[in-house]
Wavefront OBJ file of the C-alpha trace (Angstrom):
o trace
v -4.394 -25.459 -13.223
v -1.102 -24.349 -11.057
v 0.201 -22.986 -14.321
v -2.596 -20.919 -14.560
v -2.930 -19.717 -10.862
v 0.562 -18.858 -11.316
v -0.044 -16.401 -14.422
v -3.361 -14.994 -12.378
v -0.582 -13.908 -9.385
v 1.923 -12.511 -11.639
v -0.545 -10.261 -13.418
v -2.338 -9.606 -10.127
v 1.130 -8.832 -8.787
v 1.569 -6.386 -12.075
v -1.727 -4.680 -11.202
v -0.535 -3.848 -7.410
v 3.073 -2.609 -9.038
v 1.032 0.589 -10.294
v 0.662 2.696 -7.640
v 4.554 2.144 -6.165
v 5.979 2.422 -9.505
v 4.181 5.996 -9.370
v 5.537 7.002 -6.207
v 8.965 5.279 -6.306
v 10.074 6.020 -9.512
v 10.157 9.947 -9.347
v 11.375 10.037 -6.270
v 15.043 11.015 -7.393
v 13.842 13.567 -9.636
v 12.578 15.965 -7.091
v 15.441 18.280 -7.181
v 15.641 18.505 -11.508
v 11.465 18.918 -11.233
v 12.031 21.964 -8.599
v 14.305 23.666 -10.996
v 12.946 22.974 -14.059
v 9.861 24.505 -12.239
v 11.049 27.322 -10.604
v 10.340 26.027 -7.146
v 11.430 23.864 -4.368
v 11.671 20.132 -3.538
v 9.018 20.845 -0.584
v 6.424 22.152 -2.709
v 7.205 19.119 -5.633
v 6.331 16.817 -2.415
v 3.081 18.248 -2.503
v 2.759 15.962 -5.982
v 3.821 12.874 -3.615
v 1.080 14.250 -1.129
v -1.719 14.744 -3.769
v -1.105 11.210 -5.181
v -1.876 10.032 -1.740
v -4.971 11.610 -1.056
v -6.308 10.407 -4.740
v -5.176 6.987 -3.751
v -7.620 7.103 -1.206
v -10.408 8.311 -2.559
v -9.989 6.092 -5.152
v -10.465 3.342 -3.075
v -13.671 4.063 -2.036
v -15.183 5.138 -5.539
v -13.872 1.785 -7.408
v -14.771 -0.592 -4.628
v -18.844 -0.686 -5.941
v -18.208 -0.490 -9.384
v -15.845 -3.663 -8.964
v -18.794 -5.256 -7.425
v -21.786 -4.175 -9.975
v -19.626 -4.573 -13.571
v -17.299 -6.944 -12.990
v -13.486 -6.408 -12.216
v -12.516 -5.860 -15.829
v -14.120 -2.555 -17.370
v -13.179 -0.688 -14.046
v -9.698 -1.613 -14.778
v -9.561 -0.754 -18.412
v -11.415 3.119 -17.481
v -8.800 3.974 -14.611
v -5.608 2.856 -16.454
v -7.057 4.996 -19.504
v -7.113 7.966 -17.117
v -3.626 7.070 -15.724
v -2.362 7.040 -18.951
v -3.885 10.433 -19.790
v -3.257 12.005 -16.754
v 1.154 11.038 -17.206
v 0.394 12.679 -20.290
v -0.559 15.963 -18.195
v 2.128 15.422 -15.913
v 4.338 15.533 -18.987
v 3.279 18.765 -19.770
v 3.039 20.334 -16.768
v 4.353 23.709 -16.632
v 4.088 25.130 -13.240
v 4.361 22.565 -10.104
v 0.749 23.308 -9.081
v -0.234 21.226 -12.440
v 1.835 18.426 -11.873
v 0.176 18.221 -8.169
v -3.432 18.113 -9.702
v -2.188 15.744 -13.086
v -0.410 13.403 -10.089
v -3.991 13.872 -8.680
v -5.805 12.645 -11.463
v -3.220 9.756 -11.911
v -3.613 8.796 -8.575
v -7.653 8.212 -9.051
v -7.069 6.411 -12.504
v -4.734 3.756 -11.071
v -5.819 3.201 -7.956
v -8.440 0.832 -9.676
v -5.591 -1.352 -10.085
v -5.202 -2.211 -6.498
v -8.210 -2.631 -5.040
v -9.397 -4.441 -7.936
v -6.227 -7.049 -7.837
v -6.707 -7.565 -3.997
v -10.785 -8.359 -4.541
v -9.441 -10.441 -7.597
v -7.609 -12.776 -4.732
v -10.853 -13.595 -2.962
v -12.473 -14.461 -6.836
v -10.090 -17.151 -7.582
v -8.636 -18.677 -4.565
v -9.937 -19.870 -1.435
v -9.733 -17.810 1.522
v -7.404 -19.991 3.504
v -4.894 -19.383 0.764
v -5.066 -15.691 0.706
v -1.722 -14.840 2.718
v -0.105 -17.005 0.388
v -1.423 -15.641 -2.401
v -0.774 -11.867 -0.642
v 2.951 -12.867 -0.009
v 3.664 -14.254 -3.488
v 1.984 -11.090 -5.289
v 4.742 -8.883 -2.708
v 7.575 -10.546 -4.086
v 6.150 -9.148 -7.920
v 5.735 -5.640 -6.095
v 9.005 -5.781 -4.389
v 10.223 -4.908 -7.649
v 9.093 -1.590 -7.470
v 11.323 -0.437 -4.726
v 14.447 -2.394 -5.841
v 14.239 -1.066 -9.188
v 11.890 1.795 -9.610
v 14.297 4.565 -7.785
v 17.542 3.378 -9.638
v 15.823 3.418 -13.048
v 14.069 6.697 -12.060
v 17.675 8.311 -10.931
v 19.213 6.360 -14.108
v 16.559 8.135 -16.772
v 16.689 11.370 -14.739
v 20.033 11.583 -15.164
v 19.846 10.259 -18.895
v 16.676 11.956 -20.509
v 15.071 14.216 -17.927
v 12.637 13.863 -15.366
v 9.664 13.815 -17.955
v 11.131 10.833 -19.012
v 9.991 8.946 -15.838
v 6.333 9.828 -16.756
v 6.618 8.248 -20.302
v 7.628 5.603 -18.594
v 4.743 5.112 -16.224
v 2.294 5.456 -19.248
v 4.094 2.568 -20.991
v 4.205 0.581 -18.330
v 0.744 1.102 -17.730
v -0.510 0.517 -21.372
v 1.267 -2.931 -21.214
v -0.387 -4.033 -17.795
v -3.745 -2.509 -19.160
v -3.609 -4.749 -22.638
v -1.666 -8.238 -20.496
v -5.434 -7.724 -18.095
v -7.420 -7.006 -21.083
v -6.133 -10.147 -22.994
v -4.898 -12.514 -19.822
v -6.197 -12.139 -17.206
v -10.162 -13.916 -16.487
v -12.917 -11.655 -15.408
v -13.196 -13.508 -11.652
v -16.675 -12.045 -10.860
v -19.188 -11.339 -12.896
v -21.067 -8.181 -12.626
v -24.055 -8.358 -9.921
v -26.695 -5.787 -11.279
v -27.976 -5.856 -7.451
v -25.176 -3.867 -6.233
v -26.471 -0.251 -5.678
v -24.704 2.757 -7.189
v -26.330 5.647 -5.161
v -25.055 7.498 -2.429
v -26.890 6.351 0.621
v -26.956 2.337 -0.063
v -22.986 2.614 -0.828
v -22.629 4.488 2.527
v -24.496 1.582 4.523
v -22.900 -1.005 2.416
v -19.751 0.251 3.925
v -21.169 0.691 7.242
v -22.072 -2.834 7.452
v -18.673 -4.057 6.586
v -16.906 -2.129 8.879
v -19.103 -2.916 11.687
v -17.691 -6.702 11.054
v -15.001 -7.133 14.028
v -13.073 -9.702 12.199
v -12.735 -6.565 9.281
v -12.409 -3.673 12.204
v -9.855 -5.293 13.915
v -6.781 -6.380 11.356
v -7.926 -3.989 9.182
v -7.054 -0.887 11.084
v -4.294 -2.477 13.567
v -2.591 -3.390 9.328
v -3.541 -0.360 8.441
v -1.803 2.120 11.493
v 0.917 -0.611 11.042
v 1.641 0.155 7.338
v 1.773 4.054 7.778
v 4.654 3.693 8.965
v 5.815 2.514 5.416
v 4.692 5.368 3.980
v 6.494 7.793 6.783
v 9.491 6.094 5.599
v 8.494 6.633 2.042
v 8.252 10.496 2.180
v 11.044 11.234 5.130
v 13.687 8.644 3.620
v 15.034 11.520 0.666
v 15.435 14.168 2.930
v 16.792 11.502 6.090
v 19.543 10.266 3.732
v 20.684 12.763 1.572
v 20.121 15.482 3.681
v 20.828 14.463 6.940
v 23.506 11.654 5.978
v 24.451 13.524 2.591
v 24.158 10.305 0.299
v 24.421 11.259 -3.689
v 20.643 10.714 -5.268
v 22.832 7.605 -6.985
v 23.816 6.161 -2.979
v 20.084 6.655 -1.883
v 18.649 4.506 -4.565
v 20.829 2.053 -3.597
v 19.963 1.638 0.477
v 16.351 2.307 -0.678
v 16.647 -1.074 -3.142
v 18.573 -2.715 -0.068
v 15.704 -1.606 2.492
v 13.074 -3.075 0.309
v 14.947 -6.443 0.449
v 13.619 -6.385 4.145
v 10.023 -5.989 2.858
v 10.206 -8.343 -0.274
v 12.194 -11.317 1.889
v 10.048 -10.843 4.879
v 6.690 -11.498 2.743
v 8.549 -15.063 1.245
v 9.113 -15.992 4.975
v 5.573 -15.290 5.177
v 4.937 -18.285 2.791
v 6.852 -20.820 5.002
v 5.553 -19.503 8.398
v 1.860 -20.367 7.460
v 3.354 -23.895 7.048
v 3.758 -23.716 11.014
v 1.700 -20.605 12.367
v -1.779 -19.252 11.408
v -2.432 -16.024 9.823
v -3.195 -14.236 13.151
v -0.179 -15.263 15.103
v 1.625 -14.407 12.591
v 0.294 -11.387 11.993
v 0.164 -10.654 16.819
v 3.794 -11.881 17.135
v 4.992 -9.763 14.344
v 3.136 -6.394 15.314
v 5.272 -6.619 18.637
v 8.701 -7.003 17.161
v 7.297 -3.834 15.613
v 6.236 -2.205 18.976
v 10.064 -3.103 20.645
v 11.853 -1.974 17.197
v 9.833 1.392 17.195
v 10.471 1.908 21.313
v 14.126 1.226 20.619
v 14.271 3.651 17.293
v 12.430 6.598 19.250
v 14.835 6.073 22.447
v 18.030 6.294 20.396
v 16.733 9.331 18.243
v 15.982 11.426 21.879
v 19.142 10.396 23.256
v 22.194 10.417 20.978
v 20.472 10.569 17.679
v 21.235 6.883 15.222
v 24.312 7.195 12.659
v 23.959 6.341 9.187
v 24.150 2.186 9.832
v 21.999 1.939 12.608
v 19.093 3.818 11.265
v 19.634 1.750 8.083
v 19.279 -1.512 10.205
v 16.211 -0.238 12.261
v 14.527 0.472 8.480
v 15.352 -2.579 7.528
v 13.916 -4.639 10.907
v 10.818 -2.124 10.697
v 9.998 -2.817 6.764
v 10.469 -6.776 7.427
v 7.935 -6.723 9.679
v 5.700 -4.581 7.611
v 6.276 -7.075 5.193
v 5.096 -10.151 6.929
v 1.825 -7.583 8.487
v 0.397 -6.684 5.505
v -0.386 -10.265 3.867
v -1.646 -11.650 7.144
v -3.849 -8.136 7.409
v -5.305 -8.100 4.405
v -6.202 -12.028 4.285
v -7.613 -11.568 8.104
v -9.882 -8.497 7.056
v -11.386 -10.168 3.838
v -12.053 -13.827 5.194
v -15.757 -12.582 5.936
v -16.750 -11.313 2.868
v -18.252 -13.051 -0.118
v -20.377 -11.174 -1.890
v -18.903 -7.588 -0.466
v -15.373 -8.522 -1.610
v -14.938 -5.353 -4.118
v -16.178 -2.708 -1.426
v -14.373 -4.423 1.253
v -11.630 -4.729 -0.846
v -11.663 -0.248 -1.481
v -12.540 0.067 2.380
v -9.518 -1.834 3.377
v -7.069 -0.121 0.914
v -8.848 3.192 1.908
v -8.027 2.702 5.477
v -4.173 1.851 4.754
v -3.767 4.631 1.658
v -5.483 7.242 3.676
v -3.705 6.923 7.170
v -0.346 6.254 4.828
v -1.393 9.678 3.751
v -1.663 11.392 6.792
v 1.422 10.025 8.640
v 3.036 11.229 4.965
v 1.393 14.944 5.703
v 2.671 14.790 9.072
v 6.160 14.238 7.620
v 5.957 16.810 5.643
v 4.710 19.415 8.480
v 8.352 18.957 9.953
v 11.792 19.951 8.549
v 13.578 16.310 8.620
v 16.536 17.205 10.640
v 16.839 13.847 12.046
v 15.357 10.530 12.203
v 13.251 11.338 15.399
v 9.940 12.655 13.505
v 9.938 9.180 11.801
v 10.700 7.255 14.501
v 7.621 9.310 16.918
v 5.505 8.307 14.212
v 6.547 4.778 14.287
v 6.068 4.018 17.349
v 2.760 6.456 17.586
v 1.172 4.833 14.614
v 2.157 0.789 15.806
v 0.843 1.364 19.625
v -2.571 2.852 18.365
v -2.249 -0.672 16.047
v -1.382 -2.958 19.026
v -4.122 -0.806 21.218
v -6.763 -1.885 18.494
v -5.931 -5.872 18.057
v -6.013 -5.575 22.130
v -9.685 -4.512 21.549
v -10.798 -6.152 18.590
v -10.150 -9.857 19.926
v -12.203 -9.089 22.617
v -15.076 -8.059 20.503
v -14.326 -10.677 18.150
v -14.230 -13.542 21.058
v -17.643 -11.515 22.133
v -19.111 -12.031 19.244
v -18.037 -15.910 19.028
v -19.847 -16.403 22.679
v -22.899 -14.377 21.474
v -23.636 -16.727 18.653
v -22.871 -19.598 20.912
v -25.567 -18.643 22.758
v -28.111 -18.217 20.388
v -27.433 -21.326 18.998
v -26.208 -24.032 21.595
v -25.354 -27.426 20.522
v -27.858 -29.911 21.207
v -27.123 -32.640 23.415
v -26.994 -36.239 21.594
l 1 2 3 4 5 6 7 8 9 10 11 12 13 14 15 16 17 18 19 20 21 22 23 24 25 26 27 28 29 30 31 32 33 34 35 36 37 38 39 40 41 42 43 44 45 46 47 48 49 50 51 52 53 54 55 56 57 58 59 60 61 62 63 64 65 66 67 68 69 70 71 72 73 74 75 76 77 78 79 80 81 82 83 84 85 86 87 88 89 90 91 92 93 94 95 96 97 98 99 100 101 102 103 104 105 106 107 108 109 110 111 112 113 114 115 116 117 118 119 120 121 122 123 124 125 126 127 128 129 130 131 132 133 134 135 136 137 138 139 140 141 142 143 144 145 146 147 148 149 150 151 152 153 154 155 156 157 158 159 160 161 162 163 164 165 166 167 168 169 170 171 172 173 174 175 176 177 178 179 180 181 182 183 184 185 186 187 188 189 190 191 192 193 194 195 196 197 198 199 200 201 202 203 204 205 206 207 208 209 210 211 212 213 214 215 216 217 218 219 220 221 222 223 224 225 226 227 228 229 230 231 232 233 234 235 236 237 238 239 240 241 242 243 244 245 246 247 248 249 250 251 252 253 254 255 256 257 258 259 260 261 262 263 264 265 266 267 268 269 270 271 272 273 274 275 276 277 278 279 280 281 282 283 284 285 286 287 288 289 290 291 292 293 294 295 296 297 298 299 300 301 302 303 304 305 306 307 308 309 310 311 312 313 314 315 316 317 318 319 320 321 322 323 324 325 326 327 328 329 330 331 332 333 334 335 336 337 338 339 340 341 342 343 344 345 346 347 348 349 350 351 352 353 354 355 356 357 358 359 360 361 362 363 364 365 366 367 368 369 370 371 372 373 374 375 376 377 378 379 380 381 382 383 384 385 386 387 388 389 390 391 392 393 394 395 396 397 398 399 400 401 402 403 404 405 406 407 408
C-alpha cells in the first residue's frame, strides 16, 4: 500500500511539474526569441504574461469537469491541447503568435494542476494533506533547479524552439505514465451541473466557507510574491547585477533550494506543530523579511549577496505556506474537491498574474518594485488570516449555539 501511495505522489508530483516547466524553462531564451522575432525581450514577456492569465482561467473551467467525468479524461483533453499548442509555439513566426500559442498552452495544461491537487483529497485523508503537499514540492522543485539550466543549455545548443519540443515530450510522457499509472480517484458524479449559473453558485458556496476564504487568499497574496520574483528575477540579475544567462540559471537553481528544502522541513514540523501554526508563524517571518527587503531597497539599495539571501529567506517561507494553505483551504470539502480545487489555484495563478503584470508595468532598475510588492502582497495576506480567524472562531460559537451539549 505505501509502495503504491508513493507512485500516486510521484506522478501527482509529475502532473504539478507542467505548468513550471512551461514558465521556467524558456526563461533564458528571451533574448534569442526577441531576435529571432524581430522584437524585444519586453514584448516576449508578454508570452510569460499570457501563460498566466490562461493559467487562471483554466482553473476555473477544469475544476467542474474534474468533478462530473472523473479526473482522468480532463487530463488526457488538456495535455492533448498542450501538446498541440508547443507545436504552435514552434512555429510561431511573429511574437504576437507565440503570446496566443503560450495562451492556448497555458489552458491545456493547467488541467494538470488542479486536477493533481483534487487528486490529493481522492486518495489520502485530509489530515495527511500537507504531507502529501510537501512531498509532491520536492518532485516540483525540480523544475526550478533544472528547468532554466537545461533551457539555457538547449538554447545555447539547438535554439530556442528546441525548449518547446521539449515541453511536448515531456508532456506526452506524463500524459501516457497518468493514462497507464495512475488510478482514476473519483469517479464521475453525473449530478455535477455543467451550466453557467449552477457552476457560478457552486463556487459561491465554496468561497463563502471561512475555513476556504481565509488560507486560501492569505496563501494565495502570499505566493504572488513567487511569481514577482519569477518575472523581475531576469531583468534584477542580469540587468541590474549583469550575471551571464549561464550565472542566472545558476542562483535561480540555488534560490529554489530555499523553496524545495523549506517544503521537506514542512514534513518534520507537522510532527510538532499543526498545519495552521505552521502556516501563522511562517507568514510573519514573511511580513519582517519583506519590511526589511523594502527598507534596504529605499535606503541604500541591496548588493548582489544580500538580495540573493532575502530571495532565498522569502522563497523558504513560501515554501513551507503553500502546503499548509492548500491543505487548510480543502479540509472542508468532500464532494466539491475538483471546483474547490480550480477556485483555489485560480485565486493563487490569477493574483500571481497580476503582481507579474505589475512587474512588468515598471522598468526593473532595482530590487525595490519587487520588494513593494512583497511586502504589499504579504500584509494584505496577514490582514486577511487577522480576519478570517475571527469569522472562523464566529462561526465555531454559532454552531455551538445551535447545538449545545446536553447535560448528562
Amino acid at each position: 500500500m505505501k509502495q503504491n501511495n508513493f507512485l500516486i505522489i510521484l506522478i501527482l508530483g509529475a502532473l504539478e511539474t507542467v505548468t513550471p516547466f512551461s514558465i521556467d524553462m524558456y526563461l533564458p531564451s528571451f533574448s534569442e526569441i526577441a531576435a529571432d522575432l524581430g522584437t524585444n525581450t519586453a514584448r516576449v514577456a508578454l508570452s510569460l504574461s499570457s501563460y498566466f492569465v490562461a493559467m487562471a482561467i483554466g482553473q476555473i473551467f477544469y475544476g467542474p469537469f474534474l468533478d462530473r467525468f472523473g479526473r482522468k479524461k480532463p487530463i488526457y483533453i488538456g495535455l492533448v491541447i498542450y501538446i498541440l499548442a508547443s507545436v504552435g509555439c514552434i512555429s510561431s513566426r511573429s511574437v504576437e503568435w507565440l503570446i496566443i500559442y503560450r495562451f492556448i498552452q497555458a489552458l491545456g495544461g493547467s488541467v494538470a494542476s488542479v486536477a493533481a491537487v483534487a487528486m490529493v483529497h481522492d486518495f489520502f485523508p485530509a489530515k495527511e494533506g500537507a504531507k502529501v503537499f510537501s512531498l509532491m514540492m520536492l518532485i516540483l522543485g525540480s523544475s526550478p533547479l533544472l528547468a532554466p539550466s537545461v533551457g539555457g543549455f538547449v538554447t545555447a545548443a539547438f535554439g530556442w524552439h528546441a525548449v518547446f519540443i521539449i515541453m511536448a515530450s515531456l508532456v506526452f510522457i506524463i500524459l501516457l505514465v497518468t493514462m497507464f499509472l495512475l488510478p482514476e480517484g473519483h469517479q464521475p458524479d453525473p449530478s455535477i451541473s455543467l451550466k453557467i449559473k449552477p457552476i457560478i453558485l457552486n463556487f459561491v458556496a465554496i468561497f463563502k466557507e471561512p475555513q476556504f476564504y481565509t488560507y486560501a487568499l492569505a496563501g494565495a497574496f502570499s505566493f504572488a510574491g513567487l511569481f514577482a520574483y519569477v518575472a523581475s528575477s531576469p531583468a534584477i540579475f542580469m540587468d541590474v547585477f549583469h550575471l551571464s544567462a549561464k550565472a542566472y540559471g545558476g542562483v535561480f537553481a540555488l534560490l529554489s533550494i530555499g523553496f524545495i528544502g523549506a517544503s521537506q522541513v514542512n514534513i518534520w514540523l507537522l510532527r510538532y506543530y499543526s498545519s495552521e501554526q505552521i502556516f501563522k508563524r511562517t507568514l510573519w517571518c514573511q511580513l519582517l523579511l519583506s519590511i526589511v527587503f523594502v527598507t534596504g531597497s529605499i535606503a541604500t539599495g541591496f548588493g548582489l549577496i544580500p538580495t540573493i539571501l532575502i530571495f532565498f529567506g522569502f522563497l523558504a517561507c513560501t515554501g513551507l505556506i503553500y502546503p499548509n494553505a492548500a491543505a487548510l483551504s480543502l479540509m472542508a470539502f468532500t464532494k466539491n474537491a475538483g471546483s474547490a480545487s480550480a477556485l483555489l489555484g485560480f485565486l493563487q495563478i490569477g493574483l500571481g498574474a497580476l503582481a507579474s503584470a505589475i512587474i512588468g508595468m515598471f522598468k526593473v532598475e532595482s530590487s525595490l518594485p519587487t520588494a513593494a510588492i512583497f511586502i504589499g502582497s504579504v500584509s494584505i495576506a496577514g490582514l486577511i488570516l487577522l480576519l478570517g480567524r475571527r469569522a472562523m472562531a464566529s462561526q465555531v460559537f454559532r454552531t455551538e449555539a445551535l447545538n449545545p451539549i446536553s447535560e448528562p
